[in-house]
Backbone bond lengths (Angstrom), bond angles and torsions (degrees), N, CA, C in turn:
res aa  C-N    CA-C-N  psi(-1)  N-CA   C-N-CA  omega(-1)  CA-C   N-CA-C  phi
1 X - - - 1.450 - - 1.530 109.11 -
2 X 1.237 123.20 103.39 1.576 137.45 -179.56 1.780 92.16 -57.77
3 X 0.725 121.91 -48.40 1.491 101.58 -170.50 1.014 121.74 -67.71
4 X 1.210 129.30 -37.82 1.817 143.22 -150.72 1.804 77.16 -94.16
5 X 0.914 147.20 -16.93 1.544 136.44 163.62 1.369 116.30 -59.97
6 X 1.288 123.29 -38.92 1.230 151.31 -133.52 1.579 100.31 -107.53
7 X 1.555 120.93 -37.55 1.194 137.50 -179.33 1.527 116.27 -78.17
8 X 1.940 100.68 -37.71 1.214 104.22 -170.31 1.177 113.40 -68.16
9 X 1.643 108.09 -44.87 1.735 123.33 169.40 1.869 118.89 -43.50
10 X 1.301 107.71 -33.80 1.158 98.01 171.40 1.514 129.47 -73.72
11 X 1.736 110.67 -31.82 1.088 121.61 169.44 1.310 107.07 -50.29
12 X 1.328 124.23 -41.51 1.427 119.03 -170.88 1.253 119.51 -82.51
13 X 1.361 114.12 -10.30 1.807 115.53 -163.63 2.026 68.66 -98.91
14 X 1.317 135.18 -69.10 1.228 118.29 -167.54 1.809 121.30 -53.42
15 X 0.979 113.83 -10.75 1.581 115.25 -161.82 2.050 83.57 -107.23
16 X 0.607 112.77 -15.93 1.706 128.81 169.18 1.553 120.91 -61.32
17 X 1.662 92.85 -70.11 1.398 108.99 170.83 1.591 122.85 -49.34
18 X 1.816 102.48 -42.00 1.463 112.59 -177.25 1.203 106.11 -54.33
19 X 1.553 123.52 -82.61 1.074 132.85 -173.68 1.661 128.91 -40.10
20 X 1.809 80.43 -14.67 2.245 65.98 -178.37 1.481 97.41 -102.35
21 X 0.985 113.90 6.99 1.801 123.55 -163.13 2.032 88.36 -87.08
22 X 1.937 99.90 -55.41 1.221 115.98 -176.33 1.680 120.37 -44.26
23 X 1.808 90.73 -55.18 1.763 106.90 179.07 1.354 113.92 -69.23
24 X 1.541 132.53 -22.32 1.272 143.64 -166.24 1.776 84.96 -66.34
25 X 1.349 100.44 -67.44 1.556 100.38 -160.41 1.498 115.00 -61.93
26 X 1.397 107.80 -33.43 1.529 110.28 -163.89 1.729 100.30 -71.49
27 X 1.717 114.60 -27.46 1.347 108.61 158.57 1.627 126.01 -62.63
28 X 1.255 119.07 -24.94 1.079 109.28 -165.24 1.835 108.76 -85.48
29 X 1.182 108.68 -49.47 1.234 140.48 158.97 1.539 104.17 -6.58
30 X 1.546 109.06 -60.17 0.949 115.62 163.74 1.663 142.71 -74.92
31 X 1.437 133.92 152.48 0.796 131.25 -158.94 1.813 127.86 -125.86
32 X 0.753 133.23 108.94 1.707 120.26 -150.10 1.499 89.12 -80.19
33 X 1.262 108.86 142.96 1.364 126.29 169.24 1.712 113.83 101.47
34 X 1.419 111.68 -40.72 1.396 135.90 -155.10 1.694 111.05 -92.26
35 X 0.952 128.50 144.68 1.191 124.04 138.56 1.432 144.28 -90.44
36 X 1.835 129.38 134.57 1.056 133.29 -178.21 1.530 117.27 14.23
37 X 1.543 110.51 -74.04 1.087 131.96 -178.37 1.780 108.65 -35.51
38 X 0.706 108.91 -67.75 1.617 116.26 -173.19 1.250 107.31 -60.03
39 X 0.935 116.82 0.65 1.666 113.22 -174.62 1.214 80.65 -70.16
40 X 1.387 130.87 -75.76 1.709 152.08 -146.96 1.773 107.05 -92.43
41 X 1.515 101.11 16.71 1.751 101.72 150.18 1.651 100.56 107.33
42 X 1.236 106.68 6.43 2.108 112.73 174.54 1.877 95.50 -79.76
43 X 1.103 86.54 159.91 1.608 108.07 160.04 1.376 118.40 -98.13
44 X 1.448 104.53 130.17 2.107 112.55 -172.11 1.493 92.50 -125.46
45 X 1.237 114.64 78.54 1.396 110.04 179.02 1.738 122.65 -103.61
46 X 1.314 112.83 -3.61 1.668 123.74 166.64 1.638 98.90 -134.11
47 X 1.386 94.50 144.55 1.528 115.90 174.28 1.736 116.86 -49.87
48 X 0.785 120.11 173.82 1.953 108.82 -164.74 1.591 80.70 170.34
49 X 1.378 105.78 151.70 1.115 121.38 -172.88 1.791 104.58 -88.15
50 X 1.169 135.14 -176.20 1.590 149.26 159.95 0.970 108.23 -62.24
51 X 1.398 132.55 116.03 1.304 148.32 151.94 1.733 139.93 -145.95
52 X 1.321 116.93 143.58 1.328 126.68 -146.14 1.371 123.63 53.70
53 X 1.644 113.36 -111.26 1.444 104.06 -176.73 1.475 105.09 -100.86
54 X 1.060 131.20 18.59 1.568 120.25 153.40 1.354 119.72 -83.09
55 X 1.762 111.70 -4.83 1.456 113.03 -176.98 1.678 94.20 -100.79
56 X 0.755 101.03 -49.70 2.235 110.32 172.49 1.316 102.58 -35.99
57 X 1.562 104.69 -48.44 2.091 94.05 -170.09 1.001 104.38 -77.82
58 X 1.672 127.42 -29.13 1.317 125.64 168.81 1.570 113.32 -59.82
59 X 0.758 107.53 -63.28 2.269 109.62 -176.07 1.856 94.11 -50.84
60 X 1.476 133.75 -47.49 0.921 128.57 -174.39 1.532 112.17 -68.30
61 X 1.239 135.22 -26.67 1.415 143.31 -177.39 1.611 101.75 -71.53
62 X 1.571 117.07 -52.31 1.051 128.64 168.06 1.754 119.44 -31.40
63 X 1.875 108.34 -72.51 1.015 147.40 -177.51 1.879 103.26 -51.33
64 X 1.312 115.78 -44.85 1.512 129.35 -173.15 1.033 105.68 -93.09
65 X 1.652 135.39 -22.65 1.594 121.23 151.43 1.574 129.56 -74.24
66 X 1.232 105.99 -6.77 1.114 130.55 -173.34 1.781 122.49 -78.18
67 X 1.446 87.59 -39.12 1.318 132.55 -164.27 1.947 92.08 -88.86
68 X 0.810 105.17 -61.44 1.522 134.60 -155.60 1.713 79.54 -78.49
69 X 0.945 169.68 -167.53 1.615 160.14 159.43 1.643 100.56 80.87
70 X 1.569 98.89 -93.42 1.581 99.42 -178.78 1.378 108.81 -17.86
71 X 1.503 107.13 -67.98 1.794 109.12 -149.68 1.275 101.56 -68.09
72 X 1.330 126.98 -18.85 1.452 126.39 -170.84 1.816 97.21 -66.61
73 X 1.746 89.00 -54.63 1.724 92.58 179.39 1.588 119.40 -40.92
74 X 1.328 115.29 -61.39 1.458 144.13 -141.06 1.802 92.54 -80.96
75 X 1.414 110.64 -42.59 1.818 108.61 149.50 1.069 133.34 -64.92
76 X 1.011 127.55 -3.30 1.430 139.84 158.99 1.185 120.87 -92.89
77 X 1.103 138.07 -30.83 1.544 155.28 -138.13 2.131 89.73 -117.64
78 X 1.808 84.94 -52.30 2.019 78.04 169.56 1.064 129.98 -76.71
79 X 2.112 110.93 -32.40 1.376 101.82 -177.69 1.173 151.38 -41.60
């Protein structure tokens, strides 16, 4: 079925777009050196390990490159 090819590819060029749109931010979001806090005006002035949602955006950054890879593959692999 020529079409249902045609559909799948789009899913992938859209499920594509999301994720790098998603990972773009969840990189930026973040901050090297800093913690969460300071993003939004705290002071991160000693190292401290990952915790709460600075460890979430981290596992999710992880999780959304991860994510973001496959489909790149798996469009290629169908195209």
């Amino acid at each position: 079925m020529p079409g249902c090819l045609d559909v799948d590819m789009n899913i992938f060029a859209v499920t594509q777009i999301i994720f790098a749109v998603l990972l773009i931010a969840a990189i930026l979001i973040q901050q090297k050196g800093t913690g969460l806090g300071s993003t939004f005006g705290g002071e991160g002035q000693v190292y401290r390990s990952k915790r709460g949602a600075e460890r979430l955006l981290f596992m999710a950054t992880i999780v959304l490159a991860i994510l973001f890879a496959a489909n790149a593959i798996l469009t290629v692999v169908r195209g």
